[in-house]
PASEBA-1860 file (N, C-alpha, C; in nm, 3 decimals):
! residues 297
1> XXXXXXXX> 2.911/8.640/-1.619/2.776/8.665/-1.568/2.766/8.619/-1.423 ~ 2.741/8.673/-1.305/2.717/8.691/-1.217/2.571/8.554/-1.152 ~ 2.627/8.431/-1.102/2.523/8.325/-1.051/2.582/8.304/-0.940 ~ 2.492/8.202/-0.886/2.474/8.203/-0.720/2.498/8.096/-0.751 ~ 2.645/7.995/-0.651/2.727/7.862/-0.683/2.727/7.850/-0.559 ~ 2.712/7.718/-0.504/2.755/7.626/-0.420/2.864/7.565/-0.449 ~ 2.970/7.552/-0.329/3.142/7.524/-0.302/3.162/7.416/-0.158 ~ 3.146/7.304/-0.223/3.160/7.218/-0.074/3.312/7.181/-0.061
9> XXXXXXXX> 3.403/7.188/0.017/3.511/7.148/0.043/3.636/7.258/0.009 ~ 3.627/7.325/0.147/3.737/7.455/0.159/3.889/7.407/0.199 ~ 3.964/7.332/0.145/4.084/7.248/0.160/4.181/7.375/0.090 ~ 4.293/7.344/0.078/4.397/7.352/-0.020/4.367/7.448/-0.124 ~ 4.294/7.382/-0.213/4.238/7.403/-0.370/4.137/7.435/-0.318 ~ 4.026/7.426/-0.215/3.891/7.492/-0.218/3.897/7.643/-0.192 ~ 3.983/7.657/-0.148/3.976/7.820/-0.082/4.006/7.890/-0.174 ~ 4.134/7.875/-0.248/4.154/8.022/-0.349/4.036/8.005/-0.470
17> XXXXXXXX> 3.957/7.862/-0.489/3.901/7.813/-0.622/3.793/7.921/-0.572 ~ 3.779/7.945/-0.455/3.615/8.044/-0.371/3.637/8.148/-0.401 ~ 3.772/8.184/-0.400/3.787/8.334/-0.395/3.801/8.414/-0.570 ~ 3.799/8.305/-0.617/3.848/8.348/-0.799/3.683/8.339/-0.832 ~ 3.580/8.204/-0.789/3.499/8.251/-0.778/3.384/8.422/-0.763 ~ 3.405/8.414/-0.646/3.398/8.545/-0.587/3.440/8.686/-0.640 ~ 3.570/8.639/-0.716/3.656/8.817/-0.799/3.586/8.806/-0.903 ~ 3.484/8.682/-0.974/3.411/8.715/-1.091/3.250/8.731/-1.018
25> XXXXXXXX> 3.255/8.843/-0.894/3.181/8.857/-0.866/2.987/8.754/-0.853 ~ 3.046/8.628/-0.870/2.945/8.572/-0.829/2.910/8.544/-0.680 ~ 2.763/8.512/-0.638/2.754/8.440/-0.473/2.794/8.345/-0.476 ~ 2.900/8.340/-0.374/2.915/8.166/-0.335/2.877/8.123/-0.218 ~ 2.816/8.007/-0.187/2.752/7.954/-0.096/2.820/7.835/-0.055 ~ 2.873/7.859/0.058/3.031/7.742/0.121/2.980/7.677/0.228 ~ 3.028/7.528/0.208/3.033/7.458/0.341/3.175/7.376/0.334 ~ 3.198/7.300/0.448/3.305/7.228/0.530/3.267/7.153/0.651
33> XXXXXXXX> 3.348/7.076/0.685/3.343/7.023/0.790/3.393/7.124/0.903 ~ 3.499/7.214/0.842/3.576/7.287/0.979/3.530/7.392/0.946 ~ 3.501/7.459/1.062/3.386/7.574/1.075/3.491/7.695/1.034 ~ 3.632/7.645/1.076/3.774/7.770/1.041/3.728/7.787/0.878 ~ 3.723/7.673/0.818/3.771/7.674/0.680/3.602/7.798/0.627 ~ 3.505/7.784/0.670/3.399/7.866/0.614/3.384/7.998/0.675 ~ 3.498/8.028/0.812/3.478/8.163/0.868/3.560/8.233/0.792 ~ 3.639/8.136/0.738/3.764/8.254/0.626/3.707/8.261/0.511
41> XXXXXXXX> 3.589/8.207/0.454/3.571/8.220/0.318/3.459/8.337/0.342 ~ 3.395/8.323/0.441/3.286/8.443/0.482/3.376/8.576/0.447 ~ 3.476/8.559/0.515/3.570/8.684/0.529/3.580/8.758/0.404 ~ 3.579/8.660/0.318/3.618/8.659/0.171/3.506/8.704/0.077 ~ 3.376/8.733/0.150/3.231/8.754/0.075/3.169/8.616/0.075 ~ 3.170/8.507/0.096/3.116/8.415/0.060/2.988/8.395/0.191 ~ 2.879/8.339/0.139/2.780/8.284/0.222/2.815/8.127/0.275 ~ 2.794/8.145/0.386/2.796/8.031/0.497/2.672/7.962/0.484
49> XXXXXXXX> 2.705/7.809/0.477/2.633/7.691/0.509/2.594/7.619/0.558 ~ 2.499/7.555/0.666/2.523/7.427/0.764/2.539/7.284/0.696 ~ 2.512/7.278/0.630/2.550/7.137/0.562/2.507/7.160/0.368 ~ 2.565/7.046/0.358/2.546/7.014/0.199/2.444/7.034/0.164 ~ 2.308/6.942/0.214/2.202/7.003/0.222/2.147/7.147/0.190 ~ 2.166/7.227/0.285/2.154/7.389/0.316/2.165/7.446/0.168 ~ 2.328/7.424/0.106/2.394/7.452/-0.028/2.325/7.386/-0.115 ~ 2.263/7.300/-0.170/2.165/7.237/-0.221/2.002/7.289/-0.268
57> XXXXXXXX> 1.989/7.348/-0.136/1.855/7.431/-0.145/1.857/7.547/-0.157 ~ 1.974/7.613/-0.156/1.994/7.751/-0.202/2.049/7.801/-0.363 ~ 2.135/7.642/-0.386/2.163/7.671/-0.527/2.156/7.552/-0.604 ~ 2.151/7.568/-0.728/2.160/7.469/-0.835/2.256/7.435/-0.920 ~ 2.386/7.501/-0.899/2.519/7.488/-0.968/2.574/7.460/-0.829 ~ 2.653/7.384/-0.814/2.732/7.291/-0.691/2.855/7.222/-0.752 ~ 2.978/7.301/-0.687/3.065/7.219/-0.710/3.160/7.221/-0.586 ~ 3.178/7.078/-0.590/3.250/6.989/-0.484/3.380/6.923/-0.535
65> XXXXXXXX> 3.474/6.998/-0.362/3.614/6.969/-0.397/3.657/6.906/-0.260 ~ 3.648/6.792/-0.249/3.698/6.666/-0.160/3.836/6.611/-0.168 ~ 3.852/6.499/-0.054/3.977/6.420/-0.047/4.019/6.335/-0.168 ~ 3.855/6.226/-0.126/3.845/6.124/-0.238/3.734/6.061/-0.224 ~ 3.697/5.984/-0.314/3.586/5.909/-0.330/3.469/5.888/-0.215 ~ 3.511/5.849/-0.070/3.405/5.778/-0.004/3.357/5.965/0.041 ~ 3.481/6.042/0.064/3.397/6.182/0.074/3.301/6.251/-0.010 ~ 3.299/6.208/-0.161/3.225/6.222/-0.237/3.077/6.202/-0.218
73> XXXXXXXX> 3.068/6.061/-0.211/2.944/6.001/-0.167/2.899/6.011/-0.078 ~ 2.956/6.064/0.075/2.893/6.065/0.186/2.823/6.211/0.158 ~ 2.905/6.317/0.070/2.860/6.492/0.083/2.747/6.487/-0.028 ~ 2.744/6.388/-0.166/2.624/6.400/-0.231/2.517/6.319/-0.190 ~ 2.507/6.147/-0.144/2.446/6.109/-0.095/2.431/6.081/0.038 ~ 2.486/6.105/0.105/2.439/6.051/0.273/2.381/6.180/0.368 ~ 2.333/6.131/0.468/2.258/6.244/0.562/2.279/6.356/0.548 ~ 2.197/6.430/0.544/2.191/6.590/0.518/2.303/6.633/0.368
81> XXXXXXXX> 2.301/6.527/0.295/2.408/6.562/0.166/2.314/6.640/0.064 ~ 2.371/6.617/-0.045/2.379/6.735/-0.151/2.154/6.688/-0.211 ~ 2.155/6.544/-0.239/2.087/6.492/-0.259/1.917/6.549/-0.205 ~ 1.933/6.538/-0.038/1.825/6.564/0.012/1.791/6.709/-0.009 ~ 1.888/6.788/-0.042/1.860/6.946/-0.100/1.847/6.975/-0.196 ~ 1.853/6.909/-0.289/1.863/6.967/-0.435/1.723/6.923/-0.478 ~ 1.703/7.011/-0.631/1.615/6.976/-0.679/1.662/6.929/-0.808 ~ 1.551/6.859/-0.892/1.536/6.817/-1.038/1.634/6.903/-1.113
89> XXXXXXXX> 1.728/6.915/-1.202/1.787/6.987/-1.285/1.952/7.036/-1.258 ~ 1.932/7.007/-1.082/2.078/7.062/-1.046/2.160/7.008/-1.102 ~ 2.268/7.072/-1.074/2.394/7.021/-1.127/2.537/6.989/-1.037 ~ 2.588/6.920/-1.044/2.656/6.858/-0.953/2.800/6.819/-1.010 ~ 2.914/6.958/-1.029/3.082/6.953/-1.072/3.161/6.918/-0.989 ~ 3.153/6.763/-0.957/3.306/6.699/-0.875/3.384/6.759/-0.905 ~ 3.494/6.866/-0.858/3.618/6.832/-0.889/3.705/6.791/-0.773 ~ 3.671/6.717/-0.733/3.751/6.620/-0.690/3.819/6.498/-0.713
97> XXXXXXXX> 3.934/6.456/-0.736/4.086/6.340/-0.801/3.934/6.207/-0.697 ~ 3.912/6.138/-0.793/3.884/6.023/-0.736/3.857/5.896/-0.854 ~ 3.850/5.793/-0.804/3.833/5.670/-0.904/3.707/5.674/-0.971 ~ 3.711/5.662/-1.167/3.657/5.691/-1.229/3.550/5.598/-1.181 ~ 3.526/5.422/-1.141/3.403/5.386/-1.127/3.348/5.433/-1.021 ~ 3.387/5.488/-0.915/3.338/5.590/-0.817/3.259/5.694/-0.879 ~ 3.303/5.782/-0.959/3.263/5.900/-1.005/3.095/5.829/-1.065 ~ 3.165/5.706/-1.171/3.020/5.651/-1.213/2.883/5.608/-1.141
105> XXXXXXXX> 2.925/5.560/-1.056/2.848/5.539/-0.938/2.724/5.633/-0.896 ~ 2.765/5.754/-0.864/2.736/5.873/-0.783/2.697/5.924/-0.897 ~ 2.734/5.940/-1.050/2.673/5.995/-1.153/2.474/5.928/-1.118 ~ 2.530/5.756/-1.174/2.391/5.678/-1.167/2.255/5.714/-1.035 ~ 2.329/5.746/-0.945/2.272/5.755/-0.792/2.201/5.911/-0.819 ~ 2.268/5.989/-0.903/2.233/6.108/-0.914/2.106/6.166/-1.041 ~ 2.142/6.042/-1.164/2.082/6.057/-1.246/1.946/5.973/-1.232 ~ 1.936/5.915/-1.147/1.797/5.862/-1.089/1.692/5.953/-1.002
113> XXXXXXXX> 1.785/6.039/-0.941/1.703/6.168/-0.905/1.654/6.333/-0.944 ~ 1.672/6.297/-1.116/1.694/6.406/-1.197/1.809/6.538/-1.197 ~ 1.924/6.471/-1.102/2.036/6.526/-1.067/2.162/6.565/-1.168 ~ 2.182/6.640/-1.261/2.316/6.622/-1.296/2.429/6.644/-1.283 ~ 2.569/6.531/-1.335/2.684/6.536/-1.273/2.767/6.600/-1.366 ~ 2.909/6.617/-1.318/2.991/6.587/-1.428/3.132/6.590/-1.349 ~ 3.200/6.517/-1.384/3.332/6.471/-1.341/3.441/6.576/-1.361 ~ 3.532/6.654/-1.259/3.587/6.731/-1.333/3.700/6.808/-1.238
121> XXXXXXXX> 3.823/6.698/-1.230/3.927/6.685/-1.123/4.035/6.828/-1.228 ~ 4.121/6.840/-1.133/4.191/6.958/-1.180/4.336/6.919/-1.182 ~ 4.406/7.020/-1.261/4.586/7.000/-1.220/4.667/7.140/-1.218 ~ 4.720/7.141/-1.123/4.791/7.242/-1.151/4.801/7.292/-0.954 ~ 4.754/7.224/-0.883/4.819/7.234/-0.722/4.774/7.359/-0.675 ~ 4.834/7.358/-0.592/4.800/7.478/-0.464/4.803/7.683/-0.594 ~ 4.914/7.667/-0.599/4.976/7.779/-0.724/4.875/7.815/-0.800 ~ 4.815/7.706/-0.886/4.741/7.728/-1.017/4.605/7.743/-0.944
129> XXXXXXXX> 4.539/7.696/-0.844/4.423/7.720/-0.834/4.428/7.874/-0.735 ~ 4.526/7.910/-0.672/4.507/8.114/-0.654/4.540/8.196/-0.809 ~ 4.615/8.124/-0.866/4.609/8.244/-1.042/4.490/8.178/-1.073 ~ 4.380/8.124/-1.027/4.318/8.063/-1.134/4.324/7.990/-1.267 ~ 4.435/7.988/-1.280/4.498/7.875/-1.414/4.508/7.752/-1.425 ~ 4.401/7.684/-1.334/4.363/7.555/-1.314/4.322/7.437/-1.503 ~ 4.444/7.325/-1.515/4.382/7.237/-1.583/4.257/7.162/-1.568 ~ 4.173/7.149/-1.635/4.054/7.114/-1.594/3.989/7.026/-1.653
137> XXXXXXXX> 4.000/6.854/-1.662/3.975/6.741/-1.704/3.835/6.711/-1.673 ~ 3.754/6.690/-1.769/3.563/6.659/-1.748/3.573/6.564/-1.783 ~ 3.441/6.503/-1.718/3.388/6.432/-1.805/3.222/6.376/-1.734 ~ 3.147/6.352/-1.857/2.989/6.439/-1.853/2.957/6.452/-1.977 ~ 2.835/6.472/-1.993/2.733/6.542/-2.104/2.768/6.654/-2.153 ~ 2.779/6.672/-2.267/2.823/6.776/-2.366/2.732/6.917/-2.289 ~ 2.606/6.911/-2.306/2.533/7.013/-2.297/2.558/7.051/-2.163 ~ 2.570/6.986/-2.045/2.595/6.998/-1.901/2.750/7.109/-1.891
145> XXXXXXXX> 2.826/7.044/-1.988/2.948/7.088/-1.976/2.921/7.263/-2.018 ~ 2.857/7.225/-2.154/2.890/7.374/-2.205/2.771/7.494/-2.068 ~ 2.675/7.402/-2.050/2.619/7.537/-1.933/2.752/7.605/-1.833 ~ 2.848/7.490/-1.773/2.881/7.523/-1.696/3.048/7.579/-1.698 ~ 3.025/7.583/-1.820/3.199/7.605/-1.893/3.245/7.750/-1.818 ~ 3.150/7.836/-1.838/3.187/8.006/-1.826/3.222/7.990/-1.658 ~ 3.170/7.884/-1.606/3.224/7.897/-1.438/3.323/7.821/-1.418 ~ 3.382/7.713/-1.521/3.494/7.630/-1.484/3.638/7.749/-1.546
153> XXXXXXXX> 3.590/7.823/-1.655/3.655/7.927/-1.671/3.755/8.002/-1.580 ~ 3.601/8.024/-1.510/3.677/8.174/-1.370/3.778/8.082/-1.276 ~ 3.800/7.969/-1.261/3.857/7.884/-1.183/3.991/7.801/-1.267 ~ 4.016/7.785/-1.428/4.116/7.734/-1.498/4.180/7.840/-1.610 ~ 4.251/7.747/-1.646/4.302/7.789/-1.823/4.256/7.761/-1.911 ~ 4.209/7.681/-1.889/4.162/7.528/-1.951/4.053/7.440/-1.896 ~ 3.956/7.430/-1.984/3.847/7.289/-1.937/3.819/7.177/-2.049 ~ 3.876/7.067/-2.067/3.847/6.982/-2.211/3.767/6.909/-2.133
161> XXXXXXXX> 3.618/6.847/-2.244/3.532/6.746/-2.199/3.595/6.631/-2.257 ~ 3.647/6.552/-2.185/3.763/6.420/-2.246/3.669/6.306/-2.272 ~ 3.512/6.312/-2.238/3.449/6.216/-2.259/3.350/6.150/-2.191 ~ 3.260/6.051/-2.117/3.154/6.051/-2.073/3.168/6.030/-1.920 ~ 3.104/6.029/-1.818/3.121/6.063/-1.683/3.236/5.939/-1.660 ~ 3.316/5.959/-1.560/3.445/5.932/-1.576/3.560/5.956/-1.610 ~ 3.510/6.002/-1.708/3.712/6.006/-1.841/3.737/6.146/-1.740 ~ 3.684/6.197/-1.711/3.778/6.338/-1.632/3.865/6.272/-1.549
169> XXXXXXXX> 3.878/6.179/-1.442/3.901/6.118/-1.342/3.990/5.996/-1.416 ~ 3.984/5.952/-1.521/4.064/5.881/-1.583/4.146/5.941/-1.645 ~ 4.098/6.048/-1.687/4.252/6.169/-1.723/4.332/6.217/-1.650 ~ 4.322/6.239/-1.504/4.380/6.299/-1.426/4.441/6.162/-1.332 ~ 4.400/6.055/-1.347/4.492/5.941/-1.336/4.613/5.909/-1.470 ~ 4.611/5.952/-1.569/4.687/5.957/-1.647/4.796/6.100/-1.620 ~ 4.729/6.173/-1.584/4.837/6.278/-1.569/4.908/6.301/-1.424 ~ 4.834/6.229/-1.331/4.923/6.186/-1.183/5.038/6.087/-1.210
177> XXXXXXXX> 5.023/5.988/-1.276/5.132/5.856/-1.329/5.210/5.987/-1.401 ~ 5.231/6.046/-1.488/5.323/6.140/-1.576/5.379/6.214/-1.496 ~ 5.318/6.304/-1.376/5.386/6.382/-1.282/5.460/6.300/-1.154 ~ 5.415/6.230/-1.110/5.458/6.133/-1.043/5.593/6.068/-1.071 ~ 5.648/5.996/-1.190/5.718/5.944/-1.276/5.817/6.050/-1.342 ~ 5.800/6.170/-1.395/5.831/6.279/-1.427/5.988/6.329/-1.289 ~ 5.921/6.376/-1.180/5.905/6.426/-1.086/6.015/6.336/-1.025 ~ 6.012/6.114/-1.022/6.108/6.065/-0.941/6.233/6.077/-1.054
185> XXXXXXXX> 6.241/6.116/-1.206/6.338/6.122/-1.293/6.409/6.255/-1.261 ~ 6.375/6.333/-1.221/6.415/6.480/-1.197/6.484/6.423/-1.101 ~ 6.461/6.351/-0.968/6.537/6.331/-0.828/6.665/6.278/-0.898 ~ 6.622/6.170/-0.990/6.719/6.101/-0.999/6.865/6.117/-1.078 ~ 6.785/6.213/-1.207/6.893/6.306/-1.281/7.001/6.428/-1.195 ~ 6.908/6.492/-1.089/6.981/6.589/-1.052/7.061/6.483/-0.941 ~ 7.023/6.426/-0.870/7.064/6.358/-0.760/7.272/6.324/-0.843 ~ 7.211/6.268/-0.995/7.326/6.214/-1.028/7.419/6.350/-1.054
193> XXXXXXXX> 7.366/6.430/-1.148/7.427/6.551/-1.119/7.535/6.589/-1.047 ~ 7.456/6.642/-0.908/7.506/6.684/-0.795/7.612/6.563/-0.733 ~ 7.601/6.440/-0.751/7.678/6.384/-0.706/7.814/6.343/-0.751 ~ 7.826/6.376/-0.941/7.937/6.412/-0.937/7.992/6.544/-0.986 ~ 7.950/6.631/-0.930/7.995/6.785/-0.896/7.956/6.853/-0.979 ~ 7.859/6.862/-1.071/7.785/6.927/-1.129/7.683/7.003/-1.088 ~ 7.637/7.134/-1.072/7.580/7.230/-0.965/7.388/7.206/-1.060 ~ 7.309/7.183/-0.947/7.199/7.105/-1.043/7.140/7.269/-1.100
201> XXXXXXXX> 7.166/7.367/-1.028/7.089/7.480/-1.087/7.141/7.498/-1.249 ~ 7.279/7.468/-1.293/7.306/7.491/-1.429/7.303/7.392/-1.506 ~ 7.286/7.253/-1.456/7.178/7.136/-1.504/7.082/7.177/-1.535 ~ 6.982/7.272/-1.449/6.834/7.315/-1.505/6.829/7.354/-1.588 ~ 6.961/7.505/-1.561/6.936/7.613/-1.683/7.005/7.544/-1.817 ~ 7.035/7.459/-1.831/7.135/7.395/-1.935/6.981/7.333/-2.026 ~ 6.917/7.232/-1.967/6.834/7.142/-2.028/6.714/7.168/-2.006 ~ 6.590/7.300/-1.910/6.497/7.311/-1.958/6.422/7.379/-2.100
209> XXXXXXXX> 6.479/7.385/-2.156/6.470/7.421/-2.292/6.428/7.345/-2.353 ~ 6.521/7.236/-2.358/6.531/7.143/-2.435/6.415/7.008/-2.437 ~ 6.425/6.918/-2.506/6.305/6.800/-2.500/6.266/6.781/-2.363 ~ 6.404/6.782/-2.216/6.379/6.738/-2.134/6.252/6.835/-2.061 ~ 6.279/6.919/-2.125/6.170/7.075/-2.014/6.054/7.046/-2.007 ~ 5.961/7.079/-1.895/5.843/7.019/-1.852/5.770/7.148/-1.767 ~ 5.658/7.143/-1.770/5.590/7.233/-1.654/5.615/7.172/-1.490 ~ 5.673/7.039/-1.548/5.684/6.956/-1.386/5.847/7.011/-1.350
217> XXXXXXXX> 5.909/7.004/-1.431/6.039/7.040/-1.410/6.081/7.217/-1.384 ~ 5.950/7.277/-1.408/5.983/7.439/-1.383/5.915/7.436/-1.273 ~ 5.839/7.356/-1.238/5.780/7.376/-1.072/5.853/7.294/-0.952 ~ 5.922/7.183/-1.001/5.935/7.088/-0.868/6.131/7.105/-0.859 ~ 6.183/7.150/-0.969/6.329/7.117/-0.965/6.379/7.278/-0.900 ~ 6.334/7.368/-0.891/6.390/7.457/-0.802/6.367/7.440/-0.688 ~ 6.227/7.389/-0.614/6.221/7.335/-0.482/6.315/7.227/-0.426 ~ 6.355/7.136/-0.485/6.443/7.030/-0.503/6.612/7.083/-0.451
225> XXXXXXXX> 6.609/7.190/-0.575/6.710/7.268/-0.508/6.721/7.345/-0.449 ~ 6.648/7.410/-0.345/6.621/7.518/-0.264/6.591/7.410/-0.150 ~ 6.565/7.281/-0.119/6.532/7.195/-0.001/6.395/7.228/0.006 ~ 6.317/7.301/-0.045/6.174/7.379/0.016/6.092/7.218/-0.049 ~ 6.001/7.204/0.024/5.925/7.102/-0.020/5.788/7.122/0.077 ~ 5.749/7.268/0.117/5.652/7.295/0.193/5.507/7.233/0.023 ~ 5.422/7.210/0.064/5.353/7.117/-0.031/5.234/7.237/-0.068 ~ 5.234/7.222/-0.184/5.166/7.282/-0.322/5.083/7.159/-0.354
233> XXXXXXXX> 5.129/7.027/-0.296/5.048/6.887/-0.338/5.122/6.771/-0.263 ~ 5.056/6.752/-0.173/5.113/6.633/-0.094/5.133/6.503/-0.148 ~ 5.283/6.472/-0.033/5.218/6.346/-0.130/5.164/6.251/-0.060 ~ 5.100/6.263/0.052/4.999/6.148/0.085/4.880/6.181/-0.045 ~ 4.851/6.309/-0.078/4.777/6.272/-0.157/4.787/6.211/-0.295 ~ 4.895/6.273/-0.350/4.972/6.154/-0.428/4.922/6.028/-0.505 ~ 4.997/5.977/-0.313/4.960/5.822/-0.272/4.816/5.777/-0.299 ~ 4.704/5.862/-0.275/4.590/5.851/-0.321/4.518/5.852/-0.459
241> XXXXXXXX> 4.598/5.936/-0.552/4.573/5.936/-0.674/4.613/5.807/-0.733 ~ 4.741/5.726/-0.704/4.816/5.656/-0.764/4.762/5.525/-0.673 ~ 4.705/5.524/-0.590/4.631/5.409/-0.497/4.501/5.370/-0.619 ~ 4.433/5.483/-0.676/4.304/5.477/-0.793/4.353/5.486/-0.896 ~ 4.487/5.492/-0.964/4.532/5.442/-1.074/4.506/5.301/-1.063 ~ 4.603/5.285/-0.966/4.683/5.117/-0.961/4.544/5.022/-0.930 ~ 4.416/5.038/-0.900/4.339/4.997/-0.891/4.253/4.972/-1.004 ~ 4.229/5.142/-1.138/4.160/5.099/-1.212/4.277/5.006/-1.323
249> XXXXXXXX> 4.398/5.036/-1.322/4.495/4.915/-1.388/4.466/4.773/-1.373 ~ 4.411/4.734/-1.241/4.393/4.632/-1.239/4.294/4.599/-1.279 ~ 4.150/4.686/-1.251/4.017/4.646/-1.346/4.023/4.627/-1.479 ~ 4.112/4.721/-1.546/4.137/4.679/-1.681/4.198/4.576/-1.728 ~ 4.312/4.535/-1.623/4.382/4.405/-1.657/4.504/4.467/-1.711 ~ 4.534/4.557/-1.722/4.679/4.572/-1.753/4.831/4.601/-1.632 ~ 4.891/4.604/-1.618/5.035/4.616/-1.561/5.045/4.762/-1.593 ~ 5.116/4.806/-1.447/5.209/4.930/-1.427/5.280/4.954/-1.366
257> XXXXXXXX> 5.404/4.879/-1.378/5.537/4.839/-1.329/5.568/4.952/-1.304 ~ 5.568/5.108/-1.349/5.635/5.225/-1.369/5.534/5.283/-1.200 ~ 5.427/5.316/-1.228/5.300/5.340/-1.137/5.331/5.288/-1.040 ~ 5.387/5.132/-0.985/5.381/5.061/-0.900/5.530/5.085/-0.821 ~ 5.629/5.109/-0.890/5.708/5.155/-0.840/5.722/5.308/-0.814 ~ 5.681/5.433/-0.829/5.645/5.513/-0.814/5.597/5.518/-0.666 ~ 5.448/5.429/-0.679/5.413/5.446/-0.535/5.494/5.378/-0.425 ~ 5.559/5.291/-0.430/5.649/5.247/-0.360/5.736/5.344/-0.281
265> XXXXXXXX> 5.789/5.417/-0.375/5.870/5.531/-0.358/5.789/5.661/-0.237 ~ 5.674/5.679/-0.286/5.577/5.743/-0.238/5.549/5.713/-0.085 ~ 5.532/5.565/-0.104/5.457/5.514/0.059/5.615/5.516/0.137 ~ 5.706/5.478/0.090/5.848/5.442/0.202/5.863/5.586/0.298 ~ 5.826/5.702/0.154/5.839/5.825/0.216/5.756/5.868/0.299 ~ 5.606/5.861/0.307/5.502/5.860/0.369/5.531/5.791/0.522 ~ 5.591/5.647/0.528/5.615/5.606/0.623/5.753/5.678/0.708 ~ 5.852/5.739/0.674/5.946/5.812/0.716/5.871/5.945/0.727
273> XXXXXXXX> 5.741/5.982/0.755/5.713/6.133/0.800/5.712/6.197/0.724 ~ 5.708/6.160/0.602/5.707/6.305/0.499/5.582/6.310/0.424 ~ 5.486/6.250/0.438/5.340/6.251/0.419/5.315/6.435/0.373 ~ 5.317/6.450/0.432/5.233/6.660/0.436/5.367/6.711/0.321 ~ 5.479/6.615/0.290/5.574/6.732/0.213/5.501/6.743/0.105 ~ 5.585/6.817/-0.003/5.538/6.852/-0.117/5.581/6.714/-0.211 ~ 5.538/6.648/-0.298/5.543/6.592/-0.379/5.692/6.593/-0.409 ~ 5.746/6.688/-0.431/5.883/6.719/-0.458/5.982/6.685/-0.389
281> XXXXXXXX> 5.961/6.618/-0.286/6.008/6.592/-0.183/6.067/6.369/-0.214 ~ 5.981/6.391/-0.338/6.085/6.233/-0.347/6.246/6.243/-0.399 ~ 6.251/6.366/-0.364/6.449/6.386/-0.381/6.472/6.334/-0.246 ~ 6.393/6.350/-0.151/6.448/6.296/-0.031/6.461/6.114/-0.038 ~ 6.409/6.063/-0.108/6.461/5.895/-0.209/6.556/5.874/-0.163 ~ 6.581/5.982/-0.276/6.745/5.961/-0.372/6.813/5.985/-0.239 ~ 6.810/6.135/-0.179/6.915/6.128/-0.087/6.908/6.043/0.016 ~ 6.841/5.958/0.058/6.842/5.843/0.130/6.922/5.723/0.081
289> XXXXXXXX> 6.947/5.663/-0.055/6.990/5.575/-0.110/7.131/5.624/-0.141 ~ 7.145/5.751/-0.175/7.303/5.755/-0.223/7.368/5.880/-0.112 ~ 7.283/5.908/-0.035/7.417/6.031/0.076/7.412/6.179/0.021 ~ 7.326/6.164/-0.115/7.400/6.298/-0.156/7.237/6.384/-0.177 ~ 7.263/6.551/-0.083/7.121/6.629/-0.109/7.151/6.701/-0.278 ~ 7.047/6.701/-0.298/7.058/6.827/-0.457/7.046/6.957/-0.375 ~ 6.997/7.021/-0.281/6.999/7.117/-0.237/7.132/7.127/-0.156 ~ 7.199/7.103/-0.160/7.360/7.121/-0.066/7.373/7.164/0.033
297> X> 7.276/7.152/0.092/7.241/7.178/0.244/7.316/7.124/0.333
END
């Protein structure tokens, strides 16, 4: 069915999420900070915005796709944000990766102004959000969810409500630690591989089948071996997901020796310039520590 949606944050994932939008023929109503990022979505059919605000008073379904957290709060609550435009009833779909007591926060700030939220970060990278086959982790009010299901639709594969504002954002910290962790075992398996003369492409074809096979391992281990690590998912951003793990770990009080070394791995690389690569790109680790590329370059 054909509604008029507000789309704040034309990044990466905001742009094709506009345009899948858009092929289910709804209005979308776009803003950004970079005036590039909303002249290409115009291009695309979409209506142009001057601020959050603007998008606010034109629509009542709003969903926002940011860096992280403090961008959150500045685009729903601060000057000319989502807040001062909206009215009683709106609705307000983060999907943006940020820390679940963050998300709570901005729920409370929102639900004081007859605003509603719902938490609802995604997986599946650059790739999955142009097929539209976006995973799609909520979390929110049952009834909120189901209004807005048929539009998280046109944008995933998949939308589970995992539980009350938050758990979306606590799910997708659970599934950054798994890809993350996933992802430095792949470096490290093929790395060994290749290093003693085993060709990692018939390593792949040998064992994705098997227990070891993964959706992480059909996306990141041919880049790995092809050297390509142009980013589908950075890993400075990564570093950011796993910066709001390792944080709510500590609110809870538990240890994540696995997480903590992970990011380690993450930041050394970050600091050697590889910030903008692709996630996939912690083979470049391995080949730092032992001499040897999986791509045989």
């Amino acid at each position: 069915m054909k509604t008029k949606i507000g789309f704040i944050g034309l990044g990466i994932m905001g742009k094709p999420m506009v345009k899948n939008l858009l092929k289910a023929s709804n209005d979308v109503v776009v803003y950004d900070i970079a005036q590039e990022n909303i002249d290409l979505m115009v291009e695309a059919g979409a209506i142009p915005a001057a601020s959050a605000k603007e998008v606010a008073e034109l629509c009542t379904t709003i969903i926002t796709m940011l860096p992280n957290g403090p961008e959150v709060e500045t685009v729903v609550c601060g000057n000319s944000g989502i807040l001062e435009g909206a009215t009683a009833g709106t609705i307000i779909v983060d999907m943006s990766s940020i820390a679940p007591g963050v998300a709570q926060e901005i729920h409370k700030i929102c639900a004081s102004k007859g605003i509603k939220m719902l938490d609802a970060p995604v997986s599946g990278g650059e790739p999955k959000a142009i097929d539209g086959t976006l995973s799609i982790m909520v979390g929110g009010d049952k009834a909120v969810f189901d209004q807005v299901y048929p539009i998280l639709m046109q944008m995933g594969a998949s939308a589970v409500l995992c539980g009350e504002i938050g758990a979306g954002n606590t799910t997708k910290l659970a599934n950054q630690i798994i890809v993350a962790l996933n992802i430095a075992a792949l470096s490290e398996a093929f790395t060994l591989s290749t290093r003693a003369g085993v060709d990692p492409t018939k390593v792949l074809d040998a064992i994705k089948g098997g227990l070891a096979g993964s959706n992480v391992m059909n996306a990141k281990a041919p880049m790995m071996i092809d050297g390509n690590y142009k980013p589908g998912f950075k890993i400075d951003l990564h570093i950011k997901d796993l910066d709001n793990a390792l944080k709510t770990a500590n609110e809870l009080g538990m240890p994540a020796p696995l997480t903590t070394h992970a990011m380690e791995i993450l930041q050394g690389l970050q600091t050697s310039g590889y910030g903008h690569n692709d996630h996939s790109a912690i083979a470049k680790h391995y080949e730092k520590l032992t001499g040897t590329k999986i791509s045989g370059e």
